[in-house]
N, CA, C and O atoms as a MOPAC input file, in Angstrom:
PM7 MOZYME 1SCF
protein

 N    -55.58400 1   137.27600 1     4.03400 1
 C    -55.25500 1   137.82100 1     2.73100 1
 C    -53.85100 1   137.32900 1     2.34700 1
 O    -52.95100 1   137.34500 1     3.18700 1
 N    -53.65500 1   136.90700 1     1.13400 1
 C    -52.52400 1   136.14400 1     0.81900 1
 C    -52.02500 1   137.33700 1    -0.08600 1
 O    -52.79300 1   138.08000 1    -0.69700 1
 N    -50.33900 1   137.45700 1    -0.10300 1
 C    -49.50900 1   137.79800 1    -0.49800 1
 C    -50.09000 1   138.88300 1    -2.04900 1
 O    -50.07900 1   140.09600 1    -2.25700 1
 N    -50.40400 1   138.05300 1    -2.61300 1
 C    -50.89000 1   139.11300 1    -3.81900 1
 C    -52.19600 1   139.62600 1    -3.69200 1
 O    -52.31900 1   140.77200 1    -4.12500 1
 N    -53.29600 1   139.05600 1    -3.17700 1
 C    -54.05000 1   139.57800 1    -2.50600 1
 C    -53.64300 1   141.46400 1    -1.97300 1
 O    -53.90300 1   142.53200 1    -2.52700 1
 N    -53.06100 1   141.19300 1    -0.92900 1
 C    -52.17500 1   142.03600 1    -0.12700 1
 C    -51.65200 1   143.41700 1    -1.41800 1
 O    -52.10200 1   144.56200 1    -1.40100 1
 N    -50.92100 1   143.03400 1    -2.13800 1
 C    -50.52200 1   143.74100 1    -3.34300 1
 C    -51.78200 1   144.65900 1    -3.91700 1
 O    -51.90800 1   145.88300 1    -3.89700 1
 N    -52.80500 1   143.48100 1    -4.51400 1
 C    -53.85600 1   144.19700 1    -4.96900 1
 C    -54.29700 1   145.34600 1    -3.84600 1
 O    -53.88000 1   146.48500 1    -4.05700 1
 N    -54.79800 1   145.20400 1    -3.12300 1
 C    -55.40700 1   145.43400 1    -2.39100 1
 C    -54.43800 1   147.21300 1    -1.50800 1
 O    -54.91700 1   147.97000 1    -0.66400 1
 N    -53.07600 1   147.27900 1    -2.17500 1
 C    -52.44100 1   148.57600 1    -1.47000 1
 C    -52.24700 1   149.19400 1    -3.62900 1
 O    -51.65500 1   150.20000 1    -4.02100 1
 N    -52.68500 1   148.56600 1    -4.15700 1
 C    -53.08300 1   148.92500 1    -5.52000 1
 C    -54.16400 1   149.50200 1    -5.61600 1
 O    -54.32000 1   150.50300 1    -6.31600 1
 N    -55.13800 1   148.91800 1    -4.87900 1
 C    -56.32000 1   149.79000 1    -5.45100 1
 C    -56.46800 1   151.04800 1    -4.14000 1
 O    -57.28900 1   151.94700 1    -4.32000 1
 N    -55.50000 1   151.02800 1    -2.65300 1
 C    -55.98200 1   152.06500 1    -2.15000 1
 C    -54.98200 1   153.17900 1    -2.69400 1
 O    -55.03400 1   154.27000 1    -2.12600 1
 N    -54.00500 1   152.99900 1    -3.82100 1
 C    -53.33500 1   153.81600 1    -4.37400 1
 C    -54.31100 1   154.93000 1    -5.67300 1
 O    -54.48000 1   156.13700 1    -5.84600 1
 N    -54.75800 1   153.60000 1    -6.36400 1
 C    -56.04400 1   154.13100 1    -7.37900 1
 C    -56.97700 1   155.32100 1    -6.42700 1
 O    -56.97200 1   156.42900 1    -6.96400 1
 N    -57.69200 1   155.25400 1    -5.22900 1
 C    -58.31600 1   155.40100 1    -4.53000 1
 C    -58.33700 1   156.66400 1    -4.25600 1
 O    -59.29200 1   157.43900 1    -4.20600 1
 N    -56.60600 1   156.92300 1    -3.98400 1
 C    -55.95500 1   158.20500 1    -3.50700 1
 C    -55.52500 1   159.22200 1    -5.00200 1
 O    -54.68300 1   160.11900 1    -4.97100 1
 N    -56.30600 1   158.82900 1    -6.22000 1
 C    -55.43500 1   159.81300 1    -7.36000 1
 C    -54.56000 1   159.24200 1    -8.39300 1
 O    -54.55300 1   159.75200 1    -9.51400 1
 N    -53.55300 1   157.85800 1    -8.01600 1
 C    -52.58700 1   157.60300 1    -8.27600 1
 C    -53.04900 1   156.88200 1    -9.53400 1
 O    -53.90700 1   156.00300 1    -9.46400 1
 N    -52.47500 1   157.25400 1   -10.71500 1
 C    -52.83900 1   157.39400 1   -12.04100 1
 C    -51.42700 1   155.89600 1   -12.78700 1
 O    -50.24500 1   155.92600 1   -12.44400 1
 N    -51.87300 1   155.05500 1   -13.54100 1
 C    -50.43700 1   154.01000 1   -14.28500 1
 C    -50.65600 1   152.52600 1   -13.40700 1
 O    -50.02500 1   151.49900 1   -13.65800 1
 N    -51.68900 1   152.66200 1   -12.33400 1
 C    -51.36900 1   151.74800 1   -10.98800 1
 C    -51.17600 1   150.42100 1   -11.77700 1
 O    -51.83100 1   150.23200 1   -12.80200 1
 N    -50.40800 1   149.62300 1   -11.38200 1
 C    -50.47100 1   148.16200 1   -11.48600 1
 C    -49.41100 1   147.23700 1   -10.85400 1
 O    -48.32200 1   147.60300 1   -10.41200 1
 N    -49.76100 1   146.33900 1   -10.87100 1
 C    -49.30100 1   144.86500 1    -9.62200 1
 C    -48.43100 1   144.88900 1   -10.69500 1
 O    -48.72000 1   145.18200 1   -11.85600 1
 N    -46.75100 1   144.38900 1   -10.01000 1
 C    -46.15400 1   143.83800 1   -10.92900 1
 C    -45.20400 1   143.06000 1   -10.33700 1
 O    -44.24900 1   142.56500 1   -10.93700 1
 N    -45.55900 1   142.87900 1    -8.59500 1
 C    -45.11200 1   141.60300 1    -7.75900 1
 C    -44.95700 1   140.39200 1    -8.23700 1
 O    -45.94800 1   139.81700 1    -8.68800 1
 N    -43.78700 1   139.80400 1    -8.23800 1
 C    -43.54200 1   138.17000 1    -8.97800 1
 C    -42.19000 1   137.76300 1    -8.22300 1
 O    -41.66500 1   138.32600 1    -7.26200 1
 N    -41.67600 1   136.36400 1    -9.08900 1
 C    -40.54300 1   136.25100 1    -8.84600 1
 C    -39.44100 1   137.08500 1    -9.35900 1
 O    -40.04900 1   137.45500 1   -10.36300 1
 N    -38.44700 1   137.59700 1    -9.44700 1
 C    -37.85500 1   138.49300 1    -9.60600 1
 C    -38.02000 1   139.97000 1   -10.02100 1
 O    -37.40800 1   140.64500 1   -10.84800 1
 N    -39.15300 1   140.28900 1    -9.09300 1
 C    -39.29600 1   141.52500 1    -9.34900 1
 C    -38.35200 1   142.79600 1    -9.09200 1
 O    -38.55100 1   143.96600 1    -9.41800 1
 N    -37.36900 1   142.28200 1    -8.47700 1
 C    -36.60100 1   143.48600 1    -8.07200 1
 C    -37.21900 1   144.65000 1    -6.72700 1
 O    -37.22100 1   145.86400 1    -6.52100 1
 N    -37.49100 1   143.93500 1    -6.34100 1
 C    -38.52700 1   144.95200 1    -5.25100 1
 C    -39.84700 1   145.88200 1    -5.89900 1
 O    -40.20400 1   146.71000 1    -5.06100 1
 N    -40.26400 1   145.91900 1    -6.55600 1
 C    -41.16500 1   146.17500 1    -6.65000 1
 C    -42.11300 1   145.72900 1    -6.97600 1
 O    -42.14000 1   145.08800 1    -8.02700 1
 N    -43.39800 1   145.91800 1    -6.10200 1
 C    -45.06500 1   144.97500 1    -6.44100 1
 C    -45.93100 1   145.96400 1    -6.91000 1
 O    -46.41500 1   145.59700 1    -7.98100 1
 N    -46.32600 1   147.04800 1    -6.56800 1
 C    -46.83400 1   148.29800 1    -7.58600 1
 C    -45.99900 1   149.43500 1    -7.57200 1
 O    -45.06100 1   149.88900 1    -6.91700 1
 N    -46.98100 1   149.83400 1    -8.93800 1
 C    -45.80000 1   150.88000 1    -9.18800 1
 C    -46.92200 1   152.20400 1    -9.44300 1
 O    -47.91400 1   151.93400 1    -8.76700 1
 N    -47.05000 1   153.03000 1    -9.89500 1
 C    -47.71900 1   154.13900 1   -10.55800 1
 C    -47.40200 1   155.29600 1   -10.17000 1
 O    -46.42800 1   155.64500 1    -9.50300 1
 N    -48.54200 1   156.11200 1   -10.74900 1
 C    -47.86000 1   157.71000 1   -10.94500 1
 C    -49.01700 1   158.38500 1    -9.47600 1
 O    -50.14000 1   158.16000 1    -9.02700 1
 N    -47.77000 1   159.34700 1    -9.18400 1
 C    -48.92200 1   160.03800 1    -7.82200 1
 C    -49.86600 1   161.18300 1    -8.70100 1
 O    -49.65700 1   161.41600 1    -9.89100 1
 N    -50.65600 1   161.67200 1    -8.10800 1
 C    -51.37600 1   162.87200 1    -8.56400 1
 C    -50.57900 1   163.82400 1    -9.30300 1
 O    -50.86000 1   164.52200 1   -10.27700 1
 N    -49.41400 1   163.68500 1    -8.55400 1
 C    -48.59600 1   165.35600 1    -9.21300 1
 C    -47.49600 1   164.70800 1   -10.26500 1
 O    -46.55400 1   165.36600 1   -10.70600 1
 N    -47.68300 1   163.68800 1   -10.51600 1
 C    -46.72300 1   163.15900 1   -11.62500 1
 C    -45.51200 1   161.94800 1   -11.77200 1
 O    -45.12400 1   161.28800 1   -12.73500 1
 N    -45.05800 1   162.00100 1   -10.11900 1
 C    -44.01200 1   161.21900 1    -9.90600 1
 C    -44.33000 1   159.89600 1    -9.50500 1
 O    -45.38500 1   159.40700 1    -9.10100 1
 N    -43.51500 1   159.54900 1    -9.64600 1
 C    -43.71200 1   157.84000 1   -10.18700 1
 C    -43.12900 1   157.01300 1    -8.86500 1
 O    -42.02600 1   156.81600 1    -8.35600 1
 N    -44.43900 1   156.66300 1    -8.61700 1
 C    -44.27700 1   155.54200 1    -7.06500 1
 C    -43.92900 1   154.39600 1    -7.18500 1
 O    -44.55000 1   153.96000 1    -8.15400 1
 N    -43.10600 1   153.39800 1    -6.65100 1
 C    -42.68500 1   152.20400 1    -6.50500 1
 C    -42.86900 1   151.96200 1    -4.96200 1
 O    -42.34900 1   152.63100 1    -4.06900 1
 N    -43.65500 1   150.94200 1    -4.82200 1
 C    -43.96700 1   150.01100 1    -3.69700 1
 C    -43.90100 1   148.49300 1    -3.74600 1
 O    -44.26900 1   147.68000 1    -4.59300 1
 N    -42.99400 1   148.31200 1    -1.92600 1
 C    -42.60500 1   147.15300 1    -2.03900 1
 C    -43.89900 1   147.07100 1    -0.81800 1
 O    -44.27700 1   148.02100 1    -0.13200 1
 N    -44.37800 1   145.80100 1    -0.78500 1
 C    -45.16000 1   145.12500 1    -0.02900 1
 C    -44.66100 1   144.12600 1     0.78800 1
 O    -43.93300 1   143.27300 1     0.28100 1
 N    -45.02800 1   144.06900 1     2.40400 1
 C    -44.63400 1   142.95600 1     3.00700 1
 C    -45.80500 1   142.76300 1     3.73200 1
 O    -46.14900 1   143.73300 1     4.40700 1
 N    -46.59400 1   141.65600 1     3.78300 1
 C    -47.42000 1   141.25700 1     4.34200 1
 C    -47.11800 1   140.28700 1     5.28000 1
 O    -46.94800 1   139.19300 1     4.74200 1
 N    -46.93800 1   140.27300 1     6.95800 1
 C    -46.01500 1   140.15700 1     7.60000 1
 C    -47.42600 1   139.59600 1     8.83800 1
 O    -48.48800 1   140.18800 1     9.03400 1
 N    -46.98000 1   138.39700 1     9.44500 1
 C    -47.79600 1   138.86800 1    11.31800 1
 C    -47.10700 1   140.03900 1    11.66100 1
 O    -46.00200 1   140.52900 1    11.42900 1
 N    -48.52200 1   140.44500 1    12.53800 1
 C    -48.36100 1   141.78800 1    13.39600 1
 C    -47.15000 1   141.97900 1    14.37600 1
 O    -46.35000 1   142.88800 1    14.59600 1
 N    -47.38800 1   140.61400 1    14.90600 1
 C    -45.46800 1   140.33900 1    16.12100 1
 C    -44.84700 1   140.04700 1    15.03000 1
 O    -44.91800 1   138.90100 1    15.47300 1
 N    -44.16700 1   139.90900 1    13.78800 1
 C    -43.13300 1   140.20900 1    13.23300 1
 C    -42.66100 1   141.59100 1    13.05600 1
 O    -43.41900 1   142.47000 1    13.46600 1
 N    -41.11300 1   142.08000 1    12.31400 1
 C    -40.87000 1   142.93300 1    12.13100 1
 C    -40.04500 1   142.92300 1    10.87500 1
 O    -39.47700 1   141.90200 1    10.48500 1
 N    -39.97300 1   144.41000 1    10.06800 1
 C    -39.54700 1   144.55600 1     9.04400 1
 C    -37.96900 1   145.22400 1     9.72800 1
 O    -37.81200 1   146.17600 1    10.49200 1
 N    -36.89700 1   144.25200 1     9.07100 1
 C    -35.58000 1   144.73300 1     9.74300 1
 C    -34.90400 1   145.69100 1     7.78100 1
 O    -35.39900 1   145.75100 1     6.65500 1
 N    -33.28700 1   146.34900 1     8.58700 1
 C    -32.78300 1   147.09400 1     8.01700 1
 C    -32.64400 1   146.32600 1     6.50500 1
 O    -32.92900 1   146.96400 1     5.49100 1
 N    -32.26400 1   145.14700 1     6.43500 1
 C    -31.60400 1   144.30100 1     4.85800 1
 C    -32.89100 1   144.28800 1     4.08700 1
 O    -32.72300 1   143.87100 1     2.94100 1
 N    -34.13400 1   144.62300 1     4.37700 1
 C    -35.44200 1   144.20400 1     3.79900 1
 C    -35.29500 1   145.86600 1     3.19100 1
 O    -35.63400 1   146.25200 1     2.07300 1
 N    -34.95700 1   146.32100 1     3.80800 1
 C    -35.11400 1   148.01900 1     3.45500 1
 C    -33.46400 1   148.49300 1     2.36500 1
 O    -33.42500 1   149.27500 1     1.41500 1
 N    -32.39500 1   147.74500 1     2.92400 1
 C    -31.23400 1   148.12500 1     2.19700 1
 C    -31.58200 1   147.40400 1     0.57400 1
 O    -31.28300 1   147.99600 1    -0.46300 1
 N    -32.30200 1   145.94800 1     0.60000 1
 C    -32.56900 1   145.73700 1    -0.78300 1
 C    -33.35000 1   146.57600 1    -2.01200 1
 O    -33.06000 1   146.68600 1    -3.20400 1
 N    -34.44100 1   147.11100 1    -1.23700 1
 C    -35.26300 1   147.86200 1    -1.72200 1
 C    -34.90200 1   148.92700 1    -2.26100 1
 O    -35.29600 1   149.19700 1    -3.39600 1
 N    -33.87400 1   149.96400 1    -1.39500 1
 C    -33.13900 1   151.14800 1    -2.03500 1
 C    -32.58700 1   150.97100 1    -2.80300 1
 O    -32.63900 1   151.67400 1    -3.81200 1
 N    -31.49300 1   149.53700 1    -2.62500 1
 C    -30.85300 1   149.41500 1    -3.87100 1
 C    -31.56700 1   149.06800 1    -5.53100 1
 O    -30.92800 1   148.69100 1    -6.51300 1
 N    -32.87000 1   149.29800 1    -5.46300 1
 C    -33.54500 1   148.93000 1    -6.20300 1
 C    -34.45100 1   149.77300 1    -7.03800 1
 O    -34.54600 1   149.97200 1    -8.24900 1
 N    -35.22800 1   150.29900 1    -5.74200 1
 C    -36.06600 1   151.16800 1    -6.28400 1
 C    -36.18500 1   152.53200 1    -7.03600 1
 O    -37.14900 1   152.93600 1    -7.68600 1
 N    -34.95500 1   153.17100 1    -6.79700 1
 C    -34.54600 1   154.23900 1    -7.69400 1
 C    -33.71900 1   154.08600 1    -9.16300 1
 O    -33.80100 1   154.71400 1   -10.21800 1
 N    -33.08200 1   153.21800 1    -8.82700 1
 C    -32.12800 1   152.71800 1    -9.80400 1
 C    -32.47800 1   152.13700 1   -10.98700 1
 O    -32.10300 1   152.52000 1   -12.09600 1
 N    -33.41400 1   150.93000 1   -10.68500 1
 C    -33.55500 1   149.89100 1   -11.42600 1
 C    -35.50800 1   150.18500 1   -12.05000 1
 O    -36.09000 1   149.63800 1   -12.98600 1
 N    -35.96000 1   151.10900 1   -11.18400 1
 C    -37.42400 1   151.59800 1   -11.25600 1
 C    -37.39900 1   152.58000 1   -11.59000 1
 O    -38.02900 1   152.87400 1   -12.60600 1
 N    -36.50100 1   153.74900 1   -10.74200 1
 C    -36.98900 1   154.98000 1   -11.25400 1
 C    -37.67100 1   155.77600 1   -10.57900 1
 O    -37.94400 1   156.92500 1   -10.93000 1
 N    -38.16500 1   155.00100 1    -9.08300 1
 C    -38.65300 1   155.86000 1    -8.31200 1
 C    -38.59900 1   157.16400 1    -8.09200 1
 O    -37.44500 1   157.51900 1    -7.85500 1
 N    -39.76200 1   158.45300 1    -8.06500 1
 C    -38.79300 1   159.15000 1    -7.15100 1
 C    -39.97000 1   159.35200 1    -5.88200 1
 O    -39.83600 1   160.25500 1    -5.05600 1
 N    -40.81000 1   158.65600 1    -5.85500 1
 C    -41.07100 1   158.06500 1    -4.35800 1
 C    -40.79600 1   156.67700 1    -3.85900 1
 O    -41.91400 1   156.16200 1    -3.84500 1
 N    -40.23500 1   156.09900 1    -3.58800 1
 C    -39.92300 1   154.48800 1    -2.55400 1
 C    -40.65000 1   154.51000 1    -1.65600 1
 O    -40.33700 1   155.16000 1    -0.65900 1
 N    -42.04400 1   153.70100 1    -1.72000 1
 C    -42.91900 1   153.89200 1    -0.49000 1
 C    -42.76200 1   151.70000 1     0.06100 1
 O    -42.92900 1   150.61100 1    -0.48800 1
 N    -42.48600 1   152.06900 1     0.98000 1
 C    -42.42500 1   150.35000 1     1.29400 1
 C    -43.59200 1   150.11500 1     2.66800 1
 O    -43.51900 1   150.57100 1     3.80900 1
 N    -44.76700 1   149.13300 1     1.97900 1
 C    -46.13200 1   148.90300 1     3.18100 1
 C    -45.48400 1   147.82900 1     4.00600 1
 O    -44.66300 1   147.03000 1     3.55500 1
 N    -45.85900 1   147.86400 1     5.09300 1
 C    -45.88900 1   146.21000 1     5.87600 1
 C    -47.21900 1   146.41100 1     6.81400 1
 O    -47.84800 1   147.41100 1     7.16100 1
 N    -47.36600 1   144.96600 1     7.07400 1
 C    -48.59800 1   144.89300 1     8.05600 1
 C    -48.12000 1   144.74400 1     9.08500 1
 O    -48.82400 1   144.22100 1     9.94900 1
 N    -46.58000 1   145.18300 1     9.45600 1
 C    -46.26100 1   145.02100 1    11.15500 1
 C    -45.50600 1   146.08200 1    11.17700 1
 O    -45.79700 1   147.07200 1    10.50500 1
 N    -44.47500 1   146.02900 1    11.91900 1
 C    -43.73000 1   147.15300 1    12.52600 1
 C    -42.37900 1   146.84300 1    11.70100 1
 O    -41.98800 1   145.74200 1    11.31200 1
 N    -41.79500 1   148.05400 1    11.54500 1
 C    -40.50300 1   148.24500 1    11.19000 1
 C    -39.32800 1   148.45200 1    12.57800 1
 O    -39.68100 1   149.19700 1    13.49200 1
 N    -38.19900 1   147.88200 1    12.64400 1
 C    -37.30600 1   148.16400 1    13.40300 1
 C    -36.44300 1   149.49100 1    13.60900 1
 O    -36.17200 1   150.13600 1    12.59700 1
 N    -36.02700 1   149.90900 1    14.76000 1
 C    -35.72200 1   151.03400 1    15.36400 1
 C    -34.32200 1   151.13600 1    13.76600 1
 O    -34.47300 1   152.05900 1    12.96500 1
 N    -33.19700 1   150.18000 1    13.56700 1
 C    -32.47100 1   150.14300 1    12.83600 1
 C    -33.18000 1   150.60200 1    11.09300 1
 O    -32.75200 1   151.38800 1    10.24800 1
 N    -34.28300 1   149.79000 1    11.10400 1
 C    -34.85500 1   150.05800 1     9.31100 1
 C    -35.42300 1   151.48500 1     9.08500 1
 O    -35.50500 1   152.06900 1     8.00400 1
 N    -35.96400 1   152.13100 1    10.84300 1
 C    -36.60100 1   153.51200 1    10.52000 1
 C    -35.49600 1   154.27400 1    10.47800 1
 O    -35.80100 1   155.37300 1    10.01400 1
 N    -34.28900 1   154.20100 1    10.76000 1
 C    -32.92600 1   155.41300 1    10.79700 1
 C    -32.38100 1   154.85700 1     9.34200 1
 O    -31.71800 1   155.73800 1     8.79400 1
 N    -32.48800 1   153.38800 1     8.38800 1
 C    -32.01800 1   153.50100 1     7.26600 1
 C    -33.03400 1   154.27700 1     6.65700 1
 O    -32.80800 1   155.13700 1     5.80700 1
 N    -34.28900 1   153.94000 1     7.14300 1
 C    -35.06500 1   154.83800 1     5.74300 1
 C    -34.79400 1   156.40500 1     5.50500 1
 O    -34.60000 1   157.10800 1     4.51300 1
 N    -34.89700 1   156.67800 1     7.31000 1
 C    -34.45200 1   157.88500 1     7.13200 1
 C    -33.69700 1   158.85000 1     6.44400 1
 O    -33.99500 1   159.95700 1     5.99300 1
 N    -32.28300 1   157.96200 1     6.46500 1
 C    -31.08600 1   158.41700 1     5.94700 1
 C    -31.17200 1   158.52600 1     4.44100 1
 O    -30.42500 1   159.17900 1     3.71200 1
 N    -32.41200 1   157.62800 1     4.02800 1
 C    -32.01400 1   157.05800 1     2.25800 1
 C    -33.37300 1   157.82000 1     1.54600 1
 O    -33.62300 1   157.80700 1     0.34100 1
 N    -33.98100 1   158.32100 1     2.34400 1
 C    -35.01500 1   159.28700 1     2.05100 1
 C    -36.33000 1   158.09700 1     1.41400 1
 O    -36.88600 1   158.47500 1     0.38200 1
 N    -36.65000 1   157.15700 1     1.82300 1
 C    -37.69800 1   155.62000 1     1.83300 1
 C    -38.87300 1   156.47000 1     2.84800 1
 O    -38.68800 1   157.15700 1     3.85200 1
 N    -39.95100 1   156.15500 1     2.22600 1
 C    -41.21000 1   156.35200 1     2.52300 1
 C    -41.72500 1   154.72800 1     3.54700 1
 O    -41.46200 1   153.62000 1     3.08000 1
 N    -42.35600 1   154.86100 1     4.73800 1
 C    -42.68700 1   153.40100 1     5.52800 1
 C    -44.23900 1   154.14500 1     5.85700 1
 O    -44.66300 1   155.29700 1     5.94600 1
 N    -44.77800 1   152.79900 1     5.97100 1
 C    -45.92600 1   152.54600 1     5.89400 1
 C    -46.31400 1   151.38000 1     6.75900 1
 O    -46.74500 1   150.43900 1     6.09400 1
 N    -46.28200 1   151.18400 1     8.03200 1
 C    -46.74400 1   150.20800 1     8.66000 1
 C    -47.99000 1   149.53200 1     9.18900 1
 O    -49.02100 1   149.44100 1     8.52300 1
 N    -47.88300 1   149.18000 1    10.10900 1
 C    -49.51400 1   148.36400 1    10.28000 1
 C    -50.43600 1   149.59800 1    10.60800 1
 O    -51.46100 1   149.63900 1     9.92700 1
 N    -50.22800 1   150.83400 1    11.72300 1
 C    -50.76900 1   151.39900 1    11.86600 1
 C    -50.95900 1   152.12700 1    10.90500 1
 O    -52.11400 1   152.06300 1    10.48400 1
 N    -49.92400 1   153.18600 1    10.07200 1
 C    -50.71600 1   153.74900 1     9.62000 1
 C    -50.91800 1   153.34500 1     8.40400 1
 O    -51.20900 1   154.20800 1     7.57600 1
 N    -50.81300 1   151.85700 1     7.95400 1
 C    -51.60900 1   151.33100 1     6.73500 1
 C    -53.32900 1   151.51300 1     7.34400 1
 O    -54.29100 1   151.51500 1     6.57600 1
 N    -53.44000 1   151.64700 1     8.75200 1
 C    -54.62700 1   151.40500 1     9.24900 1
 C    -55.31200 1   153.02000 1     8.63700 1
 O    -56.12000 1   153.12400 1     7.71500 1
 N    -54.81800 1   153.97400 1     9.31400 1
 C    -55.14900 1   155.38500 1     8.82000 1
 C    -55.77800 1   155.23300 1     7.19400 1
 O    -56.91500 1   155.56500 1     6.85700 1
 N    -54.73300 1   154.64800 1     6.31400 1
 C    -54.71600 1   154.52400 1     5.03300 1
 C    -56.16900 1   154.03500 1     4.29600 1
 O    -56.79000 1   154.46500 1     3.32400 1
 N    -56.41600 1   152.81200 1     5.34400 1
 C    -57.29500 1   152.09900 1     5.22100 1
 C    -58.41200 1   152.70100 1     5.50200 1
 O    -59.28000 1   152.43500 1     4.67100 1
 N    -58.74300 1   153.39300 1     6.32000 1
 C    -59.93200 1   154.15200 1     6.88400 1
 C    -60.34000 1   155.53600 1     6.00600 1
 O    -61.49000 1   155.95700 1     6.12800 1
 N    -59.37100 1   156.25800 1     5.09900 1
 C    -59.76200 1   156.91800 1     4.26800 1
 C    -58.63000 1   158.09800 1     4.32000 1
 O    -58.38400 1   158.78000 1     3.32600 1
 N    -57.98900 1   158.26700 1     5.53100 1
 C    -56.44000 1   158.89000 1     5.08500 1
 C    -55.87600 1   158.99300 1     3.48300 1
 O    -55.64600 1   157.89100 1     2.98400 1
 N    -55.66800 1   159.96100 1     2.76700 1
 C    -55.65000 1   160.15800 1     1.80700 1
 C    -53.52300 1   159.31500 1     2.11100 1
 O    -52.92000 1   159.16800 1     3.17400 1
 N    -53.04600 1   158.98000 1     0.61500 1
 C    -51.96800 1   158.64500 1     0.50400 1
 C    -50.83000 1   159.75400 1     0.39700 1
 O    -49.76900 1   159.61400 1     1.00500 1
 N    -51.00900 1   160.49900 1    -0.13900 1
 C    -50.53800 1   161.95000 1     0.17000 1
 C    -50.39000 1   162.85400 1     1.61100 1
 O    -49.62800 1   163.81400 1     1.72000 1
 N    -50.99400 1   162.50800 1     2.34400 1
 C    -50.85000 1   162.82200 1     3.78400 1
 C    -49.88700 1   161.61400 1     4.36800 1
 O    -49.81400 1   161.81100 1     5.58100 1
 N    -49.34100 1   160.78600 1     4.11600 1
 C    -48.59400 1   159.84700 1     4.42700 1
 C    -47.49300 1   159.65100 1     4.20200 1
 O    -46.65300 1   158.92600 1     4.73400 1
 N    -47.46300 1   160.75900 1     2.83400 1
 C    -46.07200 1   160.71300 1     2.36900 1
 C    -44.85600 1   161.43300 1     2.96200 1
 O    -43.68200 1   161.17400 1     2.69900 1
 N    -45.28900 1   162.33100 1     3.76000 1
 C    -44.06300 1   162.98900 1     4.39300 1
 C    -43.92200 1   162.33100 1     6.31300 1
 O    -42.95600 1   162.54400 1     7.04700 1
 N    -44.83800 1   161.76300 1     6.58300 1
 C    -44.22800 1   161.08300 1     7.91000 1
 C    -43.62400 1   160.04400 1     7.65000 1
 O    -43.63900 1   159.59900 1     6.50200 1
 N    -42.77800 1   159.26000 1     8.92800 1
 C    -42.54900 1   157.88600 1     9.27800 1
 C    -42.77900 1   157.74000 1    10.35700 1
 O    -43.27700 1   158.48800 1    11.19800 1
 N    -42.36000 1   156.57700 1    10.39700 1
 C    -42.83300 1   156.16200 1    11.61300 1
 C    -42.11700 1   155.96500 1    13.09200 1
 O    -40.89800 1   155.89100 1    13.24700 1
 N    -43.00100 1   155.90200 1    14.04100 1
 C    -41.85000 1   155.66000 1    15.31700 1
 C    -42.48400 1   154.93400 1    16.42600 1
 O    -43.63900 1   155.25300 1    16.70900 1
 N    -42.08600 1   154.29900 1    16.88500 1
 C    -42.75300 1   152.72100 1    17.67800 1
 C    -43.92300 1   153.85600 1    18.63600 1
 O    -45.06400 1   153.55700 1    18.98900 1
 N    -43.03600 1   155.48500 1    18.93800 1
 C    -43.55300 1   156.04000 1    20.32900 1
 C    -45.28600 1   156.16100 1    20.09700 1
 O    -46.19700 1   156.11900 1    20.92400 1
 N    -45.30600 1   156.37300 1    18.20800 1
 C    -46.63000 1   156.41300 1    17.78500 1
 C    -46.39600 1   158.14800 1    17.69800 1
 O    -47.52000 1   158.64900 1    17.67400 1
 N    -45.67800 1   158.87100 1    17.66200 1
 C    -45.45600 1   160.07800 1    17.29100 1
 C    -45.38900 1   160.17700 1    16.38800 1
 O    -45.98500 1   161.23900 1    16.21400 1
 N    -44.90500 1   159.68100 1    14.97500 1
 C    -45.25900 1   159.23800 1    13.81900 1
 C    -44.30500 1   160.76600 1    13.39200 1
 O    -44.60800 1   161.50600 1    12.45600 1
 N    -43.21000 1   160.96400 1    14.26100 1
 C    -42.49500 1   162.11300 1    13.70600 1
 C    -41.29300 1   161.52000 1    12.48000 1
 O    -40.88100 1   160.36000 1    12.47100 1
 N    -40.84600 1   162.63500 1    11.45100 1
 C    -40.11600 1   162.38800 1    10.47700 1
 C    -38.46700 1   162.21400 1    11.14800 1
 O    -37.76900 1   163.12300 1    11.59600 1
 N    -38.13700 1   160.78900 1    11.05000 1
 C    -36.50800 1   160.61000 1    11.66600 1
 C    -35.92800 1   161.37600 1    11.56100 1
 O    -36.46800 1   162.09500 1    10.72000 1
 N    -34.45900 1   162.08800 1    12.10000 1
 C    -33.43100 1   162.77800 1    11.08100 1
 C    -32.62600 1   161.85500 1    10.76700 1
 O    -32.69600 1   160.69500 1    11.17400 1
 N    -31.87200 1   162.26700 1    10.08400 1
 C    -30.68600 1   160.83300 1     9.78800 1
 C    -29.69300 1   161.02700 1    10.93000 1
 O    -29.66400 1   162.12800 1    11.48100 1
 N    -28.82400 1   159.98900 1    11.35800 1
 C    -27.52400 1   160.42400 1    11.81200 1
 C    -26.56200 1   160.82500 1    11.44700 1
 O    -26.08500 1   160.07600 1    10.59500 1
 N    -25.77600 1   161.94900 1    11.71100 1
 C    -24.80000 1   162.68000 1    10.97600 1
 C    -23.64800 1   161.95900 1    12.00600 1
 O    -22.45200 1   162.21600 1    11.87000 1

């Protein structure tokens, strides 16, 4: 599955889940965001997509661009960012801290299987597979 492919395709399991406005709007200068739409209860999702090999990883600067982006310049007030691999021990304590929604290979897998998107929204992730919510570091 190629890159926009990939996009479509976390577009329509957004449609899938409720999510009402959905549309691709991945390009060259998108500013981090590839879809965007409204959740069930109103608020307005921005998702960045990385379609990644599985042995790659999503590091902290992939995640610091995105924040700087997605609220600001979008409007988010969910920042949900997918990848098809793993996020780093460093990108899960920024998300933490910056209040970023992650979505990785696994539980894009959950997602995929019929896991509603709303049940996803309050975990992250953690390599242990505990899939507990980080705290930040104080």
């Amino acid at each position: 599955m190629d890159p926009l492919k990939f996009e479509e395709y976390l577009a329509d399991l957004c449609r899938r889940d409720g999510c009402t406005e959905v549309r691709r709007v991945g390009a060259a200068n998108d500013l981090g965001a590839d879809v965007m739409g409204r959740l069930p209860d109103g608020r307005k999702l921005v998702v960045q997509c990385k379609r990644y090999a599985k042995h790659r990883t999503v590091g902290s600067p992939d995640l610091q661009k995105f924040n700087g982006t997605a609220r600001s310049e979008h409007g988010a007030d969910v920042p949900l960012f997918v990848a098809s691999c793993k996020f780093t021990k460093q990108a899960r304590a920024f998300a933490a801290r910056h209040g970023l929604v992650l979505v990785d290979v696994d539980l894009l897998g959950f997602w995929n299987s019929g896991t509603a998107l709303s049940a996803l929204l309050d975990l992250d992730i953690d390599r242990s597979g505990t899939n507990r919510k980080l705290a930040p570091d104080n």
